[in-house]
C-alpha positions as MATLAB code, in Angstrom:
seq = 'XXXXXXXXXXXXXXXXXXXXXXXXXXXXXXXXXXXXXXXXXXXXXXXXXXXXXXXXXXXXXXXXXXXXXXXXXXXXXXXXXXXXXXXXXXXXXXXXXXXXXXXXXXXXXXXXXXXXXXXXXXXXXXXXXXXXXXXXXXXXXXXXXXXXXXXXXXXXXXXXXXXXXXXXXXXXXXXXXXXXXXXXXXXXXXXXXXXXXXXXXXXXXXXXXXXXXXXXXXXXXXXXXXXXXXXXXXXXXXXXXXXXXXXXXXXXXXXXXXXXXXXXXXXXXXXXXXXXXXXX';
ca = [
       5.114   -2.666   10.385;
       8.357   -0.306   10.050;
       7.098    1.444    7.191;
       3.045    1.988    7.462;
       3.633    5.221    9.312;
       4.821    6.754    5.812;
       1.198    5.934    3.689;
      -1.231    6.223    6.690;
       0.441    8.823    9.497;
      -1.007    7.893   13.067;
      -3.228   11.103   12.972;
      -4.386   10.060   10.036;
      -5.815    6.964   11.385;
      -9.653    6.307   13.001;
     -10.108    3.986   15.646;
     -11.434    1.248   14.810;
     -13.488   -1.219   17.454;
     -11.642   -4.295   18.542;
     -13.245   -6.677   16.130;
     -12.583   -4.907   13.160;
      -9.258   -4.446   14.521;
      -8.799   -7.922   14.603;
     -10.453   -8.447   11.692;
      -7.943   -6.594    9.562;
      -5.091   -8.128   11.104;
      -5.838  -11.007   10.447;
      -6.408   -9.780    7.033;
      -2.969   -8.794    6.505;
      -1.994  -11.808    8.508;
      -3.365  -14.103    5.619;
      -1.994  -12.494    2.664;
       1.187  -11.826    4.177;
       1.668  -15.324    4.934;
       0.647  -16.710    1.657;
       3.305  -14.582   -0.333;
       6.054  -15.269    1.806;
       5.316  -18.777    1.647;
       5.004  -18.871   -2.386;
       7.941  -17.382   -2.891;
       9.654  -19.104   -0.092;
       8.470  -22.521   -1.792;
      10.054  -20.996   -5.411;
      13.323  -19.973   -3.882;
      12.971  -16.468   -4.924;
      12.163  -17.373   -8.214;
       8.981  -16.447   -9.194;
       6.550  -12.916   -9.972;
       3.886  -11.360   -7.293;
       1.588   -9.103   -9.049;
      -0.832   -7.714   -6.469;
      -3.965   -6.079   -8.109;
      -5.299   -2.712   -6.279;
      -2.254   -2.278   -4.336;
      -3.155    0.425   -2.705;
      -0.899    1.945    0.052;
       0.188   -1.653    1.173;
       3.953   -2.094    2.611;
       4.411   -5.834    1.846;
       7.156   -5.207   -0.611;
       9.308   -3.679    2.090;
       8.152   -5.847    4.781;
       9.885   -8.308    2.082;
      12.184   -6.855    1.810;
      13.121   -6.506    5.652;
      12.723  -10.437    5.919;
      14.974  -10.715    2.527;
      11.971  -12.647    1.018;
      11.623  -11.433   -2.591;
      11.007  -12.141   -6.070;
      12.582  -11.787   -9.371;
       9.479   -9.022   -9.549;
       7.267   -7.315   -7.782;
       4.116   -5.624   -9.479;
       1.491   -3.305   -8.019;
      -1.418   -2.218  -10.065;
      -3.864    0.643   -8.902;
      -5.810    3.374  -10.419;
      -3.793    6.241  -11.571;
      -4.511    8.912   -8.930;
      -3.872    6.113   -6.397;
      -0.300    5.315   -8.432;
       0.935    8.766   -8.277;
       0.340    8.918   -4.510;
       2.247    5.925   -3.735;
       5.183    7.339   -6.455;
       5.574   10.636   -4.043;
       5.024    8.804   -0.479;
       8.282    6.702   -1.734;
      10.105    9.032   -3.838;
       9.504   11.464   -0.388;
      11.392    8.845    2.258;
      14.667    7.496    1.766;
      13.431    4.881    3.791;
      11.169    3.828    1.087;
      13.030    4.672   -2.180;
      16.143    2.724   -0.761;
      14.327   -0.440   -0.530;
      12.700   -0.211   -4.385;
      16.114    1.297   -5.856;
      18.134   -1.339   -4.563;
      21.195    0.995   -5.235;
      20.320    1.273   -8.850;
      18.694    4.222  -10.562;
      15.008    4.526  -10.173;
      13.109    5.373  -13.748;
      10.202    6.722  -13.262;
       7.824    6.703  -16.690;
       4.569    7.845  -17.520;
       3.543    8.341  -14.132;
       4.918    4.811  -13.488;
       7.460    3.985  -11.049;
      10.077    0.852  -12.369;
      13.570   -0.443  -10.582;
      15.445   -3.803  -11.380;
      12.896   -5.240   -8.976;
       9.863   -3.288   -8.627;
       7.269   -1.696  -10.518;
       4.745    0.545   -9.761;
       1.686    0.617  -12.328;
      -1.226    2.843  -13.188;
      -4.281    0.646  -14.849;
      -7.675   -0.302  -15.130;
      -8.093   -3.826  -14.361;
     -11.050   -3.980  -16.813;
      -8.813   -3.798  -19.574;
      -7.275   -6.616  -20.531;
      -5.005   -5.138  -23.492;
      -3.470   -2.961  -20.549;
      -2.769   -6.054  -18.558;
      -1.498   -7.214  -21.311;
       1.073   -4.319  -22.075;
       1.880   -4.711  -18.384;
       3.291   -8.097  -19.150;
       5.272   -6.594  -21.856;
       6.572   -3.305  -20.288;
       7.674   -5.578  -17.208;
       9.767   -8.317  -19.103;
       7.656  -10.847  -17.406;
       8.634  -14.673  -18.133;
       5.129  -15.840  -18.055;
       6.684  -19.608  -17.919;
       7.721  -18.282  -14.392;
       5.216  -19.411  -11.106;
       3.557  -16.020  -10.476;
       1.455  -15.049   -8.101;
      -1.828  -12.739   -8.281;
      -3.142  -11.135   -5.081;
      -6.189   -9.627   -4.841;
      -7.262   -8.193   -1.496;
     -10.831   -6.849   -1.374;
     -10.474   -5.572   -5.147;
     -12.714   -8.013   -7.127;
     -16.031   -7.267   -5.030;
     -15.481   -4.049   -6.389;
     -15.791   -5.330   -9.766;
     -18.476   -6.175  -11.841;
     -18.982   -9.871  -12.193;
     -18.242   -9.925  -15.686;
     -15.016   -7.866  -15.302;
     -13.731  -10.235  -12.009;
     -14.069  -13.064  -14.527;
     -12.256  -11.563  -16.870;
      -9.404  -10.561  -14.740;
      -9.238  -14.212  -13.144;
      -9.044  -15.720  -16.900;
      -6.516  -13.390  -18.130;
      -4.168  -13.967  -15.471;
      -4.696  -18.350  -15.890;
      -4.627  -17.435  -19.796;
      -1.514  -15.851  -19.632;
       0.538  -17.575  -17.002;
       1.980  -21.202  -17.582;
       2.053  -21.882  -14.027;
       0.138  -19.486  -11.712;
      -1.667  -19.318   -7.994;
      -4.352  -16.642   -7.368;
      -4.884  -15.082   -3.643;
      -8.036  -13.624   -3.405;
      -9.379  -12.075    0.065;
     -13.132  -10.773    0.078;
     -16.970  -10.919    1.165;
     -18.659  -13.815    1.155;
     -22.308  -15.735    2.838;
     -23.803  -12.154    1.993;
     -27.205  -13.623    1.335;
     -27.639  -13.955    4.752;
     -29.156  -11.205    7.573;
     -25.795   -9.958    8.799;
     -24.829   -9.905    5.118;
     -27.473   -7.556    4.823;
     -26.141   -5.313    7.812;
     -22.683   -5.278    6.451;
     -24.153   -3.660    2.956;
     -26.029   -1.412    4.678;
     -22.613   -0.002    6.157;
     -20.735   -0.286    3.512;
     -23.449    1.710    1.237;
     -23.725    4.600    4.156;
     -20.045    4.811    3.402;
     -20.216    5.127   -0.057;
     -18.806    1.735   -0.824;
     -20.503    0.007   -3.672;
     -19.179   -3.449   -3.924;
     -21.317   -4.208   -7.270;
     -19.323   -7.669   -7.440;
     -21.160   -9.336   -4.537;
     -23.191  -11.344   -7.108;
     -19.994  -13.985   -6.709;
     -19.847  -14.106   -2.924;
     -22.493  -16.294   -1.860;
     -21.253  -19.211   -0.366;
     -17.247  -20.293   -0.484;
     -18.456  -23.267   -2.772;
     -19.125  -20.290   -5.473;
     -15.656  -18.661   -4.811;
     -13.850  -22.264   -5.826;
     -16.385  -22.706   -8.716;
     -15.782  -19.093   -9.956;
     -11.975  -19.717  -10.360;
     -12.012  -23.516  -12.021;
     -14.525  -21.910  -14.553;
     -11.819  -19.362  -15.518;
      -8.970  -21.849  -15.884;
      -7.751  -22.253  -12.491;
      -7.847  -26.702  -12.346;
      -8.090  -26.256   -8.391;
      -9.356  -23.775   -6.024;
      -9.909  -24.379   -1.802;
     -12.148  -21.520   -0.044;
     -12.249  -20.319    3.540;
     -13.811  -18.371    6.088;
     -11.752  -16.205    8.352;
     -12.153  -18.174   11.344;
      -9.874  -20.898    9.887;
      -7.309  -18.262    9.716;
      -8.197  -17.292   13.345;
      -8.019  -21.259   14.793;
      -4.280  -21.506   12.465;
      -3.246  -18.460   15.131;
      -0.451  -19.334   17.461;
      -1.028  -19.228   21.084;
       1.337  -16.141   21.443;
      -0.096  -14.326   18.785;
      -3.966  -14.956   20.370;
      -2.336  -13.589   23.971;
      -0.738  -10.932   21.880;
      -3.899   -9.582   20.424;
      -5.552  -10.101   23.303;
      -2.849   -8.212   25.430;
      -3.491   -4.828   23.476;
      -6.963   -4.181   24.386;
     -10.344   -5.649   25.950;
     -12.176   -7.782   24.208;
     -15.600   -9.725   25.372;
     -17.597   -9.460   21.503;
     -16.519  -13.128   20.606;
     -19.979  -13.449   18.886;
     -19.721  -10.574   17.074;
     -15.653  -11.402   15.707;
     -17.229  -14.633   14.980;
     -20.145  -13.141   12.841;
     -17.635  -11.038   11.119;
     -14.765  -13.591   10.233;
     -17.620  -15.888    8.864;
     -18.265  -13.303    6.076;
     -14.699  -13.039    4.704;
     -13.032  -15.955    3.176;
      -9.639  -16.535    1.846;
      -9.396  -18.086   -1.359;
      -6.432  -19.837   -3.007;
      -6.876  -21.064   -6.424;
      -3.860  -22.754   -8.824;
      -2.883  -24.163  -12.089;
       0.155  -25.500  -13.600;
       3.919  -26.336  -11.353;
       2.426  -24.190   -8.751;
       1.768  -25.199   -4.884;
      -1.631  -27.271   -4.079;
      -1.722  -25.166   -0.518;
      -0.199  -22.738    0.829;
];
């Protein structure tokens, strides 16, 4: 990744052990893979609107493999918003990519070229997603994609739902990526909230990660007519050959249990409804 260095500088970074390590790429492995292949499948035409954006570089990762969309929409708390706004308006490297040789018009603490846009919200409120639509031009006729990596869990159950209907409410023909806990009823679930709630991490939206079969039934309740769940080892066993001897070639490695243990609470989800891919 070309263009991590400028959100998260190397000295900024904590080492992580080898399982998490893997654990987030394959993370990034997943999503990545799923938006290049939905807008791949649509030619270019179609929306990505990724919900708590965050500091991720998959626009200009994109934008290096000339994969884009008509738009591209990131959503994130304010404070988080006007981070990312100075990290790209700071690096040429950055801004060049969004601008696209056009003027960039920044608004409201907002960030908006022909191509992307870069939005303060709260993902609780539905009349803000709502003006999103509206301040974007969006075609909602348009396949669209929604991405949601580790965002919902941070949601109360009641807001998740929301969010998930709004976005098969307002889009004719829509997929929804959504990356997260899950089997958390179990003793290692246990461990893993202990962690998480040492570092300050409540995830008060783990009330819908039980099992995958209550990922799939959570989306089909909120419009979505079908929805496939998995854990993270089925991303691990799609891994090429030279991609396992790649990982493998970085650093030693002998916790398979543990890796195992981990990638078995995370799952993948990939919900749809309308002219939209089954799989992706």
């Amino acid at each position: 990744d070309n263009f991590i260095k400028f959100f998260c500088p190397p000295a900024s970074l904590t080492p992580r052990t080898p399982e998490i390590s893997r654990g987030y790429y394959l993370r990034v492995k997943a999503i990545r893979c799923a938006v290049e292949r939905f807008i791949e499948h649509n030619k270019g035409y179609c929306h990505v609107i990724s919900l708590g954006a965050g500091s991720d570089t998959s626009f200009w990762n994109l934008a290096q493999s000339s994969c884009l969309p008509l738009s591209y929409i990131e959503l994130d708390f304010p404070e988080i918003v006007m981070r990312k706004f100075k990290t790209i308006t700071k690096h040429k490297e950055l801004s060049s990519v969004v601008s696209e040789g056009q003027k960039l018009t920044p608004k409201g603490g907002n960030l908006h070229s022909q191509r992307y846009h870069l939005i303060s919200t709260d993902l609780r409120d539905r009349k803000a997603l709502d003006r999103i639509v509206e301040l974007c031009n969006l075609d909602t006729s348009v396949p669209t994609l929604v991405v949601a990596e580790c965002v919902l869990c941070y949601m109360n159950a009641e807001f998740s739902s929301s969010l998930i209907t709004w976005s098969a409410e307002t889009f004719a023909n829509v997929a929804f990526v959504n990356y997260e806990p899950c089997h958390m009823n179990d003793r290692f679930g246990d461990i893993m909230m202990s962690n998480m709630r040492s570092r300050s991490c409540d995830l008060v939206g783990l009330t819908t990660c039980k099992s995958l079969q209550d990922q799939e039934t959570r989306f089909t309740a909120c419009g979505y007519t079908n929805s496939k769940a998995t854990d993270m080892m089925d991303v691990l066993a799609a891994l090429s050959h030279d991609d396992i001897n790649r990982l493998n070639s970085l650093e030693i490695f002998d916790e398979q249990e543990l890796l195992t243990q981990l990638l078995e609470h995370y799952c993948f989800v990939y919900s749809g409804k309308g002219a939209v891919p089954r799989h992706l």
